[in-house]
C-alpha positions as CSV (number, residue, x, y, z in Angstrom):
1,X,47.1,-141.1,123.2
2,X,43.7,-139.2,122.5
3,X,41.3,-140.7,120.3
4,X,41.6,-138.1,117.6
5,X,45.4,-138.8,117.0
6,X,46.4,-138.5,113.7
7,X,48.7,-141.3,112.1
8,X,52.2,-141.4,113.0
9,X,53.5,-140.1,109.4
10,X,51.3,-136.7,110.0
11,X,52.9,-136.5,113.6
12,X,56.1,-136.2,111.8
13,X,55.3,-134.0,109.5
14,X,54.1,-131.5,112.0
15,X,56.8,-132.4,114.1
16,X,58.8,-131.4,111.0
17,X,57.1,-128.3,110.3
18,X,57.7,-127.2,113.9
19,X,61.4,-127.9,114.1
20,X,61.0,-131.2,116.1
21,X,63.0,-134.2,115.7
22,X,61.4,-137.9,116.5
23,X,63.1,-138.0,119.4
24,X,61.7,-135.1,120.7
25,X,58.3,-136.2,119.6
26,X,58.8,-139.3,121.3
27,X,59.8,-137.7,124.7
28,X,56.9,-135.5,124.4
29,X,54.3,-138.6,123.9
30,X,56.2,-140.0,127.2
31,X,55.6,-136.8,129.0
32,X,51.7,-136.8,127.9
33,X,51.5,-140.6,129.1
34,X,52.8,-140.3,131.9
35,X,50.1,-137.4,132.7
36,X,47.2,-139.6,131.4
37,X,44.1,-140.3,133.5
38,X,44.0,-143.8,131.6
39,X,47.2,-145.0,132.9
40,X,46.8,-143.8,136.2
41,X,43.9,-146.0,136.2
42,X,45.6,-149.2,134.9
43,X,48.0,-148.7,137.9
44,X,45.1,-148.3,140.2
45,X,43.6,-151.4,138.3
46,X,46.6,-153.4,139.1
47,X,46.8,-152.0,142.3
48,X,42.9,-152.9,143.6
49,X,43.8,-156.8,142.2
50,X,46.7,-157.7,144.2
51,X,44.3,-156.1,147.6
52,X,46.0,-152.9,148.0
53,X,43.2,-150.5,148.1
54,X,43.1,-147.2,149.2
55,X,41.7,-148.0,152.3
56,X,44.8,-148.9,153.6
57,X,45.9,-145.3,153.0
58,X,43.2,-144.1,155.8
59,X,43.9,-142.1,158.6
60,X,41.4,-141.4,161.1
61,X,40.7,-137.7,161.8
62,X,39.5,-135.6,164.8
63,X,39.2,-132.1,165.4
64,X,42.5,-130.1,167.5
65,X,42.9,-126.9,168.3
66,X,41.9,-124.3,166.1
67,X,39.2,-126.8,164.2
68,X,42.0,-128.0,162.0
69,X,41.7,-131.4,161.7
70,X,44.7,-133.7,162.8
71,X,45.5,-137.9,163.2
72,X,43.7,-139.3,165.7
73,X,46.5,-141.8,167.0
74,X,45.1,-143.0,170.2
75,X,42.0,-144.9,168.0
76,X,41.8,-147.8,166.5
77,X,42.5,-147.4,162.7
78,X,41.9,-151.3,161.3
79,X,42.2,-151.1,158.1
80,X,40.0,-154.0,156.0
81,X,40.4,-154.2,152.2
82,X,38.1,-156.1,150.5
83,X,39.3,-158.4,146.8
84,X,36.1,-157.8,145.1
85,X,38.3,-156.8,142.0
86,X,40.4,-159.5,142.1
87,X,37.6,-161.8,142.4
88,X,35.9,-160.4,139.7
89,X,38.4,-160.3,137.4
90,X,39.5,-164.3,138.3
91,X,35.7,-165.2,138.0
92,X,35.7,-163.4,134.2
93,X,39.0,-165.4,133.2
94,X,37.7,-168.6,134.4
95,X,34.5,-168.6,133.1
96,X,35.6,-167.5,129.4
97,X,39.5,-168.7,129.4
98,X,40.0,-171.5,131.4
99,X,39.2,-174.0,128.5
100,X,41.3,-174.6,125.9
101,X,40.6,-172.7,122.9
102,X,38.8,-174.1,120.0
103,X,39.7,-173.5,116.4
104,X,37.5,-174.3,113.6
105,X,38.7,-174.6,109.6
106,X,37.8,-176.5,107.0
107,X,41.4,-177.2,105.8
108,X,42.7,-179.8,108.5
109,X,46.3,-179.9,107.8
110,X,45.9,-175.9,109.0
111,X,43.7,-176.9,111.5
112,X,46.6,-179.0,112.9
113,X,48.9,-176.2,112.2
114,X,47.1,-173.2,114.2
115,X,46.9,-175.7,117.3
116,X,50.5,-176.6,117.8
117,X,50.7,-172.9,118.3
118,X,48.2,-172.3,120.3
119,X,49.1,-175.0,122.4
120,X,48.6,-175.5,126.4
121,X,51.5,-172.5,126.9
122,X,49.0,-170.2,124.8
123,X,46.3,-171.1,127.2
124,X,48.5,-169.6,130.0
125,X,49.4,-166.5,127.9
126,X,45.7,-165.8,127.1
127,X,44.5,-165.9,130.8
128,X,47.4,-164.1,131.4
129,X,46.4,-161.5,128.6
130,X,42.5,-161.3,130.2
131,X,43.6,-160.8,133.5
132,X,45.6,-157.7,132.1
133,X,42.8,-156.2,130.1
134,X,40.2,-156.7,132.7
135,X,42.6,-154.8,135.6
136,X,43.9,-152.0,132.8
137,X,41.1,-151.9,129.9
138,X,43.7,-153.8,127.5
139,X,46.6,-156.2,127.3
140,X,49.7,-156.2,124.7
141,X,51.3,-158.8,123.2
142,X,54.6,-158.6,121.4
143,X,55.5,-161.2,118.4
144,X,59.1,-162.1,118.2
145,X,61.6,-164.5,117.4
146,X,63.2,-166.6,120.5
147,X,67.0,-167.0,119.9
148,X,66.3,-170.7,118.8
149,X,63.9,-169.6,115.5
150,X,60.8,-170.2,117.4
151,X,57.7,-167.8,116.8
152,X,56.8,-166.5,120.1
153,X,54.8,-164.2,122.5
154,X,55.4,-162.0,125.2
155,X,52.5,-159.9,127.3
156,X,54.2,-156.6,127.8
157,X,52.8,-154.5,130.9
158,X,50.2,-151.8,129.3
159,X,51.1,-149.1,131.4
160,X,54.2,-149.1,129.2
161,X,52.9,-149.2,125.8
162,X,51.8,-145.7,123.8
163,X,50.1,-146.7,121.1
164,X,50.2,-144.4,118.0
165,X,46.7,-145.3,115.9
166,X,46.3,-145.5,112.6
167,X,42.3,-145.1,113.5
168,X,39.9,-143.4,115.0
169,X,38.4,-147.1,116.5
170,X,41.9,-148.1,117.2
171,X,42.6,-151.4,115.4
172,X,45.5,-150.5,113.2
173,X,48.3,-149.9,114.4
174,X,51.3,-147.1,113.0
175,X,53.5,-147.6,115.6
176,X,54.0,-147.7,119.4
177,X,56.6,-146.8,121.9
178,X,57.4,-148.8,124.8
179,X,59.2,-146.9,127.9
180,X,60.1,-149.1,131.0
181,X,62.8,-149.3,133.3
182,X,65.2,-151.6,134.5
183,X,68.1,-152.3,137.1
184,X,71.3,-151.6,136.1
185,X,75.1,-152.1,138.2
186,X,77.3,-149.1,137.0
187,X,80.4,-150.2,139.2
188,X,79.0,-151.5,142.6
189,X,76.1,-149.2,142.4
190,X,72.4,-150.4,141.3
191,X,70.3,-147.6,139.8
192,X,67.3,-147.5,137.7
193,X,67.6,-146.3,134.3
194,X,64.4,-146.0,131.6
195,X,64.3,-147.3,128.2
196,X,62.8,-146.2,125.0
197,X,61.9,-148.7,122.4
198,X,59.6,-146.9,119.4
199,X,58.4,-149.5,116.9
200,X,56.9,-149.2,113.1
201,X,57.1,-151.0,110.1
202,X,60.6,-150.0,109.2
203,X,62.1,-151.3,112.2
204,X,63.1,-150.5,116.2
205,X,64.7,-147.9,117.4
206,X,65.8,-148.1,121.3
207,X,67.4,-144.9,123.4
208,X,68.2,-144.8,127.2
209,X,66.5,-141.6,129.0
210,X,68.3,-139.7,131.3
211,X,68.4,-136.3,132.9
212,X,69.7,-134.5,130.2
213,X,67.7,-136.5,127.4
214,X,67.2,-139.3,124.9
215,X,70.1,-140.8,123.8
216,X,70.9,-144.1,121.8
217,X,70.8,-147.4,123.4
218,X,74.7,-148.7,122.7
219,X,74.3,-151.8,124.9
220,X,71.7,-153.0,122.4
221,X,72.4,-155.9,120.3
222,X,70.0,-155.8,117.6
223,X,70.7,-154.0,114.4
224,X,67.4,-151.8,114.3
225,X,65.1,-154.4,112.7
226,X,61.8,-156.2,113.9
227,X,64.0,-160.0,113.5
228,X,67.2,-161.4,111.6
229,X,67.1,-164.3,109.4
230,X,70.5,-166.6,109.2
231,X,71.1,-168.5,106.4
232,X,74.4,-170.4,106.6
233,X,77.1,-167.7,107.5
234,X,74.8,-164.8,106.5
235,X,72.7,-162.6,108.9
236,X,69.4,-160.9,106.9
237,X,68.0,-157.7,109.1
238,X,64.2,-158.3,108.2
239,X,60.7,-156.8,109.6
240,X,57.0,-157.2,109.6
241,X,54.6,-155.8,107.2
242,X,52.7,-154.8,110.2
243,X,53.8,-153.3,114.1
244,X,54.5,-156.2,116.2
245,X,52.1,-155.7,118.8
246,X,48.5,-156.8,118.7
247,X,46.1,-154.9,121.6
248,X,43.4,-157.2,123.3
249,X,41.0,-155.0,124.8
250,X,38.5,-155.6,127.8
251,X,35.7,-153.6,125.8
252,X,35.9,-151.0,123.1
253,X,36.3,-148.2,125.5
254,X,39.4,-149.6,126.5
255,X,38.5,-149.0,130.3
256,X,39.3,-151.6,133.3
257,X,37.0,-152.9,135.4
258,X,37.7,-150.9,138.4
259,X,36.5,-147.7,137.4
260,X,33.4,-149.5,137.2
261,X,33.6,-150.4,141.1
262,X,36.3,-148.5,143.0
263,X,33.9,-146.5,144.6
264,X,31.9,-148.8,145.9
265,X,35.0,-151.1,146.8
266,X,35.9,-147.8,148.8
267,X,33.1,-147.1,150.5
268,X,32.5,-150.6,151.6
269,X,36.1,-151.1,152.8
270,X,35.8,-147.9,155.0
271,X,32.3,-148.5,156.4
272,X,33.5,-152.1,157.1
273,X,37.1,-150.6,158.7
274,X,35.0,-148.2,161.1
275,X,32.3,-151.0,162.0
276,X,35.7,-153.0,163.3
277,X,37.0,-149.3,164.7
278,X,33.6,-148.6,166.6
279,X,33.9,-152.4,168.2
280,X,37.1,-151.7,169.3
281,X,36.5,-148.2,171.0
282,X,33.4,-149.5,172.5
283,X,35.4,-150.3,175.6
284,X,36.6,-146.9,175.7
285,X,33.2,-145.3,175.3
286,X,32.5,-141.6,176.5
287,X,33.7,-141.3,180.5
288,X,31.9,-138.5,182.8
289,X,34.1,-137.9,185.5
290,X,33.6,-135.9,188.3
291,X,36.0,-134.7,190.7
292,X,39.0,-137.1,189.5
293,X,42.0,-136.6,191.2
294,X,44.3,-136.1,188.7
295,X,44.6,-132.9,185.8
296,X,45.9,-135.4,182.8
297,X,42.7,-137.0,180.9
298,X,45.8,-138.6,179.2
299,X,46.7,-139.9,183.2
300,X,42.7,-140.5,183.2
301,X,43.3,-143.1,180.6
302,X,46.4,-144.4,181.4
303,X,45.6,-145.8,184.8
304,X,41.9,-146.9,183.7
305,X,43.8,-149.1,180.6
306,X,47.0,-150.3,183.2
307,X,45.5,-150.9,186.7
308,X,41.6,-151.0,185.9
309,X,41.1,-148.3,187.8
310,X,41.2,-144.5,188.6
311,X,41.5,-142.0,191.3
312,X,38.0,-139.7,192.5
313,X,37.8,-137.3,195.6
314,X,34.9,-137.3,198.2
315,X,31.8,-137.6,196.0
316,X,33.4,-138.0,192.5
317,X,32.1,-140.7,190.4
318,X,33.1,-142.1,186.8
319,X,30.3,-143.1,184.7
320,X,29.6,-143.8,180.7
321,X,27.9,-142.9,177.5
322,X,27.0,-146.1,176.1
323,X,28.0,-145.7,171.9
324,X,25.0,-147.8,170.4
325,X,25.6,-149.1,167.1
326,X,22.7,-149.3,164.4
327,X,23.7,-153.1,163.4
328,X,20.9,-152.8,160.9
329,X,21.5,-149.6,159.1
330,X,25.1,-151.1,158.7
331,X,24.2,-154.6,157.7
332,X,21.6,-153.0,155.2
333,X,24.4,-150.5,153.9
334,X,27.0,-152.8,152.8
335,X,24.3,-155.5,151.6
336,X,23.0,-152.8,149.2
337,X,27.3,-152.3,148.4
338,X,28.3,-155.6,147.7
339,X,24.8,-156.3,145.6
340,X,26.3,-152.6,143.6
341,X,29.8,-153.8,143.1
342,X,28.3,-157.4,141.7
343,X,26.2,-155.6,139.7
344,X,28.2,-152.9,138.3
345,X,31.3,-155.3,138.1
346,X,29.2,-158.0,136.1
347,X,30.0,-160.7,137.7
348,X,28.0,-163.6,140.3
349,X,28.2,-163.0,143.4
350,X,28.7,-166.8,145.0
351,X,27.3,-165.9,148.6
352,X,24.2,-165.0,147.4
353,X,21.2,-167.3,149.0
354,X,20.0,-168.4,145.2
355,X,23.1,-170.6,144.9
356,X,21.3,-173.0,147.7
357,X,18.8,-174.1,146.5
358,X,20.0,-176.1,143.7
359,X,18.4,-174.2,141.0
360,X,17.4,-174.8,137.5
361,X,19.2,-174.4,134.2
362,X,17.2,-171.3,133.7
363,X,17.7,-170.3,137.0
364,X,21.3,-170.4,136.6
365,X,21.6,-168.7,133.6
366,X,19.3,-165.7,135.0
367,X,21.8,-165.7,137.9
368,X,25.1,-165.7,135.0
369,X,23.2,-163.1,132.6
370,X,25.4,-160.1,133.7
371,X,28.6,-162.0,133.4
372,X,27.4,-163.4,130.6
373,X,26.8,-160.1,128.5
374,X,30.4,-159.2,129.9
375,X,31.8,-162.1,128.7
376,X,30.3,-161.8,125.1
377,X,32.1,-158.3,124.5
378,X,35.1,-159.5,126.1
379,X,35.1,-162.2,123.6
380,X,34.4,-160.6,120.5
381,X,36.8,-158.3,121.1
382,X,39.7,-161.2,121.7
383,X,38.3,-163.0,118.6
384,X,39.4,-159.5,116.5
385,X,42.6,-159.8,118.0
386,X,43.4,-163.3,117.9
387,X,42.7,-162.9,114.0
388,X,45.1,-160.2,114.0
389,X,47.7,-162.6,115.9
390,X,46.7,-165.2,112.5
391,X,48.3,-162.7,110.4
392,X,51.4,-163.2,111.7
393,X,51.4,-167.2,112.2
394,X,50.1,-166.9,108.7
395,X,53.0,-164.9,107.4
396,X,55.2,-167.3,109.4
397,X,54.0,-170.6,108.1
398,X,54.4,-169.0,104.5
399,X,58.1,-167.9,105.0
400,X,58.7,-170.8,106.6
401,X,57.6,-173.2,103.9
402,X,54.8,-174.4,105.4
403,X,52.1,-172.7,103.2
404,X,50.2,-170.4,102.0
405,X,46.8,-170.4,104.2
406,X,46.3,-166.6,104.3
407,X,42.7,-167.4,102.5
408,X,41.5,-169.8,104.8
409,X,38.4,-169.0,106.9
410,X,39.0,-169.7,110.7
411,X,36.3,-169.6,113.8
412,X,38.2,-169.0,117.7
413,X,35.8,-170.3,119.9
414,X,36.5,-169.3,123.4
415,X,34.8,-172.5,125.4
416,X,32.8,-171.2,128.7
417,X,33.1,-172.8,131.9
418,X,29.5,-172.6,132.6
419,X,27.8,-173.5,135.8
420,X,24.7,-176.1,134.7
421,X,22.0,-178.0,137.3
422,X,23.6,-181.7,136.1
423,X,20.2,-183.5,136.2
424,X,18.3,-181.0,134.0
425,X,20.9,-181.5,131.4
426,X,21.2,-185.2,131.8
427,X,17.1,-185.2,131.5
428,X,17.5,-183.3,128.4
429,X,19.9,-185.2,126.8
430,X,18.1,-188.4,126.8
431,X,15.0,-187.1,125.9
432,X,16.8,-185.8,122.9
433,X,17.7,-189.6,121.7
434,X,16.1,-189.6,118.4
435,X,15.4,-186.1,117.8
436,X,19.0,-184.7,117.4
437,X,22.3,-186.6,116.8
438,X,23.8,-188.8,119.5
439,X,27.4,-186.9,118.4
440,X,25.8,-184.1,119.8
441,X,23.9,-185.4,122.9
442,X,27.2,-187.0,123.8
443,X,28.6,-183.6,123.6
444,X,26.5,-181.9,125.6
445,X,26.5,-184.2,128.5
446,X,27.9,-182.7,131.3
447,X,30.1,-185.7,132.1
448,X,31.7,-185.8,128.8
449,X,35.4,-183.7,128.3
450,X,36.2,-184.8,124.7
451,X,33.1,-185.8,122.4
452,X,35.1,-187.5,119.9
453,X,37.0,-189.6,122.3
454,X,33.6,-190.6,124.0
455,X,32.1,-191.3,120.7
456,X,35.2,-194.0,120.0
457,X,34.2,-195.2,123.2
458,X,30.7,-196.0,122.6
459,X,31.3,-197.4,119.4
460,X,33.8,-199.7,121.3
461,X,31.0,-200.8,124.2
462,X,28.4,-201.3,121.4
463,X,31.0,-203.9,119.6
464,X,32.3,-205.7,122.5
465,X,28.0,-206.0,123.4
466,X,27.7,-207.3,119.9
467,X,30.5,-209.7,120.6
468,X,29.2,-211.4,123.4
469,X,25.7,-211.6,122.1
470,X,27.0,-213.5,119.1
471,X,29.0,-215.5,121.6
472,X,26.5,-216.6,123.7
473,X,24.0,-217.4,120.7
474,X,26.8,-219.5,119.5
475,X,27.0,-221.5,122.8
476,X,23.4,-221.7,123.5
477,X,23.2,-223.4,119.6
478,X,26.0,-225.8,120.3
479,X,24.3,-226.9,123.5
């Protein structure tokens, strides 16, 4: 869906205009996504993160008759691809989501609230969810209703969401259709059928596409509605005020990281395959022969790889080219590639020479700047959608009896998993005694998990030290 794509109700009006009904609005939305550069590249995204790059497409080439260029079969083809993406796109998730996430409100019984929901399981959703924007440019996440009552989410696969905007900046949503396929036994046959799910504000409506069109989904259980609420014997078809799908994006351009790198991922899988190629053929370098008895170079080569040895007459002779390779040029090449791919991908490249030094705080965070930057737009834009995601806890919690907290102010803080030089900070934090609070020294030490719990600690030491001083001054005065 373009950018300059009008709201869903003007869709349908010129839908309407021209004679088109939703459906075929719908399967013409499919028929555009399904052409669209952007998801091809969330496929190649999630393609380049579990290490199937294109390299291992490569087919080495020589010249046959004619000049047209055919397989070269009886070379070596190694084939080396390289998880840069997928450790760049780990390293992003660890360093901004593998702490739990903090939630700051001044109302503490909502406080309490918000963090039975987002719990530990939430922490596995969210990494989840940043893995998925990082390889496609943006995650979804669908809010529903478990069959026991329970508010819940589900990442569904981007490639299969078409979102219709309400915005040109894309933050509201009008509606959104989901097409994805599943396995289905029609007798003792398995085939593959595609399903159509298009979702608004007045409900869901769900079709089965086949070869001669859309047509209703019958095996469907739901009555058309976003959730049902059962009181006693009664079933009430309800939805949401708002589509039930909130978009975390990797940045505002919605792009993945690989388009960023691919390139360079590319070029430094091939130059690294034929580096492994040329090491291989050196032992069948160029041969001069002269007078060989036989016709067949194929022969040639057969008896040199099976008996070691080959066939001349009178004066013939077998001697080699020797196939230098520039070590250098290549070592130089794919140093320049890999420092390209780190810089490009924002990210910290862990081999570099820097890291052995033991360096400084400041050294460190000059080394973390780039993935740094990236994780401060990845994490504004999260913090947008997580307060999107509020609206719906909120609505919950008010349905649900719980309250109304739909005014309260609320801070997600997305806690780094920074990289520090221990005894800088340790240095730091005790010449800080008297100069800041000892609640926040104690929190910044890089021992300490839980400030609070540490603070109960102290306190406890400082008592039990008080205790025995006023013991011992007891003894020594009876004595």
């Amino acid at each position: 869906m373009t950018p300059e794509m009008q709201n869903i109700a003007a869709i349908l009006r010129a839908g309407a205009a021209s004679a088109m009904t939703i459906e075929e609005i719908i399967h013409q939305e499919i028929s555009d996504w399904q052409k669209d550069p952007l998801r091809k590249l969330m496929l190649i995204g999630q393609q380049y993160y579990g290490l199937d790059n294109d390299v291992l497409k490569y087919k080495r080439k020589t010249i046959g008759e004619g000049g047209a260029l055919i397989e070269a079969v009886n070379l070596a083809n190694n084939k080396l691809p390289h998880g840069f993406v997928r450790k760049l796109v780990d390293q992003k998730v660890g360093y901004l989501l593998s702490k739990p996430l903090s939630i700051q409100t001044e109302n503490t019984a909502y406080e309490d609230l918000l963090k039975e929901f987002f719990n530990k399981s939430f922490l596995r959703l969210l990494q989840s969810v940043g893995r998925e924007a990082i390889n496609k440019g943006k995650a979804w996440v669908h809010i529903y209703y478990s069959p026991a009552g329970v508010l819940s989410l589900k990442r569904i696969p981007a490639e299969e969401c078409i979102p219709l905007w309400r915005d040109a900046a894309h933050t509201e949503l009008d509606a959104l259709i989901r097409v994805y396929e599943v396995e289905v036994y029609e007798g003792k046959t398995k085939k593959v059928i595609k399903k159509i799910e298009f979702w608004d504000t007045t409900g869901v409506k769900r079709y089965v596409l086949d070869g001669v069109g859309m047509t209703p989904d019958f095996d469907s259980v739901d009555n058309g509605t976003h959730f049902t609420l059962v009181e006693g014997d009664e079933e009430i078809p309800l939805n949401w005020a708002r589509v039930p799908f909130v978009c975390f994006k990797y940045h505002e351009d919605e792009l993945p990281l690989v388009k960023f790198i691919q390139a360079l991922v590319d070029d430094y899988d091939r130059k690294k395959s034929d580096n492994s190629n040329n090491l291989d053929d050196l032992p069948n370098s160029v041969y001069v022969i002269k007078n060989y008895d036989g016709q067949d170079l194929g022969e040639f080569r057969r008896n040199l790889s099976v008996f070691r040895a080959v066939k001349v007459m009178d004066d013939g002779a077998v001697d080699t080219l020797s196939l230098d390779i520039n070590t250098e040029a290549y070592k130089t090449h794919q140093d320049m590639n890999r420092k390209d791919i780190y810089e490009f991908g924002r990210g910290v490249d862990t081999q570099s020479d820097k890291f052995g030094n033991s360096p400084s705080g400041i050294a460190l965070k000059f080394l973390y700047q780039d993935l740094d930057l990236d994780a401060n737009d990845i994490e504004t834009e999260f913090q947008a959608s997580l307060e999107q995601l509020r609206w719906f806890i909120d609505t919950h919690l008010a349905n649900s009896g719980q309250g109304d907290f739909s005014e309260e102010s609320v801070d997600f803080i997305l806690n780094r998993d920074i990289l520090i030089n221990e005894m800088d900070t340790i240095t730091n934090a005790k010449n800080s005694v008297g100069v800041i609070s000892e609640e926040t020294i104690v929190a910044n030490h890089p021992w300490v998990t839980n400030a609070q719990d540490e603070m109960k600690r102290l306190e406890a030491d400082r008592k039990k030290t008080m205790d025995d001083l006023a013991y011992e001054a007891k003894i020594t005065g009876e004595s």
